[in-house]
Residue frames as qw, qx, qy, qz and C-alpha x, y, z in Angstrom:
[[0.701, -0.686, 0.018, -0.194, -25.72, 0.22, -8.96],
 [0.870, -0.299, 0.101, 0.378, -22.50, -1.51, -9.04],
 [0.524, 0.412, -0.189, 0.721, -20.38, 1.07, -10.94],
 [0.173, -0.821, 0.153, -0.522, -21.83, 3.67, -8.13],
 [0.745, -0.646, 0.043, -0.159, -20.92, 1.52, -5.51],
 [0.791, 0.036, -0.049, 0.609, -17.42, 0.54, -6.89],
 [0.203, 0.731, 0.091, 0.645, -17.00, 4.29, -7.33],
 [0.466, -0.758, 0.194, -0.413, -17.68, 5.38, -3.66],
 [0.945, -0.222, 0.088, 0.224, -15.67, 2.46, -2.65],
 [0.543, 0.354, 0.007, 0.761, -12.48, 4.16, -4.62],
 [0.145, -0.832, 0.022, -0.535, -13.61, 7.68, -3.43],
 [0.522, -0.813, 0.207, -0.152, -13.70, 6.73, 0.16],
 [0.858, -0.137, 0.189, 0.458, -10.04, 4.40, -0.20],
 [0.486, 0.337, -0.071, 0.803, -8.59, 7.69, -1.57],
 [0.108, -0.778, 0.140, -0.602, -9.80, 9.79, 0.76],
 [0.911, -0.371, -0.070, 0.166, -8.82, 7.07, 3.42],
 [0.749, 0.287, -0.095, 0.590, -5.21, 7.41, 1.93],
 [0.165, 0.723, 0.039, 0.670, -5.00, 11.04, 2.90],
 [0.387, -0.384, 0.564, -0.620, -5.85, 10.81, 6.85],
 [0.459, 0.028, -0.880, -0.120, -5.65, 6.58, 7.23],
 [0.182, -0.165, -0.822, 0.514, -7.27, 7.04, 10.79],
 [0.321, -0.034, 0.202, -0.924, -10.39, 9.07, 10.16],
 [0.642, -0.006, -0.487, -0.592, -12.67, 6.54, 8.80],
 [0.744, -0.334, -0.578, -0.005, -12.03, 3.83, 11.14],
 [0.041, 0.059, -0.394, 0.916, -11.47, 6.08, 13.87],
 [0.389, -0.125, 0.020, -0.913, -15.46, 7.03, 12.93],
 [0.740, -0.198, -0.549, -0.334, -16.46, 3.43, 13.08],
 [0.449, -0.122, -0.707, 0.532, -14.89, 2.58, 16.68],
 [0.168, 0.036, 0.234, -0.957, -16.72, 5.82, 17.65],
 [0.626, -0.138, -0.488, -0.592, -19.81, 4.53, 15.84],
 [0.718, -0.179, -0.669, -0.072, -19.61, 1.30, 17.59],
 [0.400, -0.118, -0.724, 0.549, -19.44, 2.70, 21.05],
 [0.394, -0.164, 0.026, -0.904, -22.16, 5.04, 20.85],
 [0.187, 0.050, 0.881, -0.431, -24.85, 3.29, 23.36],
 [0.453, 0.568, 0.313, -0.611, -27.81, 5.06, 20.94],
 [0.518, 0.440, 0.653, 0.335, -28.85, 3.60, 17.85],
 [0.217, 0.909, 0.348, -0.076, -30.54, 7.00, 17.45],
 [0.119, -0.839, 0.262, 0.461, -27.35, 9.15, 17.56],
 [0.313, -0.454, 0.579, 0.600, -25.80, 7.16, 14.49],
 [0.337, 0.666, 0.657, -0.104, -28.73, 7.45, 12.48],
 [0.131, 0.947, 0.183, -0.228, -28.80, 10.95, 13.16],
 [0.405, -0.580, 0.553, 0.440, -24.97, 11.05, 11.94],
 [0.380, 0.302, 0.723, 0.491, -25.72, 8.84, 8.71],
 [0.112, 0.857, 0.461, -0.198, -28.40, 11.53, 8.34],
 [0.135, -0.898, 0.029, 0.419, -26.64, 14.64, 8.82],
 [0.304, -0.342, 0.626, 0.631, -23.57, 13.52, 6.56],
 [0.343, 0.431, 0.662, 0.508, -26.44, 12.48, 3.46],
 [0.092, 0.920, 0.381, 0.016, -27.92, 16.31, 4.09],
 [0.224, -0.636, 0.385, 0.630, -24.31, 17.70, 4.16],
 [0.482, 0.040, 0.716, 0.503, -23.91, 15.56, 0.62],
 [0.271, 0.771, 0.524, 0.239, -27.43, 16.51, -1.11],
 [0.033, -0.974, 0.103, 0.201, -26.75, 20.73, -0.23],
 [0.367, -0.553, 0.524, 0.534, -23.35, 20.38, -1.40],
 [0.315, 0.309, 0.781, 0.442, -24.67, 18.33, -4.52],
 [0.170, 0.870, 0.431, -0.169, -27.60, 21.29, -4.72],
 [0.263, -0.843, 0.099, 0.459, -24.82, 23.77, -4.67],
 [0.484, -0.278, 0.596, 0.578, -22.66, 22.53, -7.33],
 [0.365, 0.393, 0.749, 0.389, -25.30, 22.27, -9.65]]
């Protein structure tokens, strides 16, 4: 559990590096959304982008 989480922790700090304003760009967006429901559906949508990509590869 901790190497996957040190792991995605590196992943997303190099893909930070690359475009420094998207990630917290997506949280200031996050945090002004008035609907719990829409950033749900967002956490959603990004783990069903992840798993079909993961499906694909394999």
């Amino acid at each position: 559990m901790f190497l996957s989480l040190l792991g995605v922790t590196i992943g997303a700090g190099l893909v930070e590096s690359l475009n420094p304003i998207a990630i917290s760009q997506q949280f200031v967006l996050q945090s002004t959304a008035k609907s719990k429901h829409s950033i749900l559906t967002y956490i959603f949508g990004l783990l069903f982008y992840f798993g079909i990509a993961q499906i694909i590869r394999n």
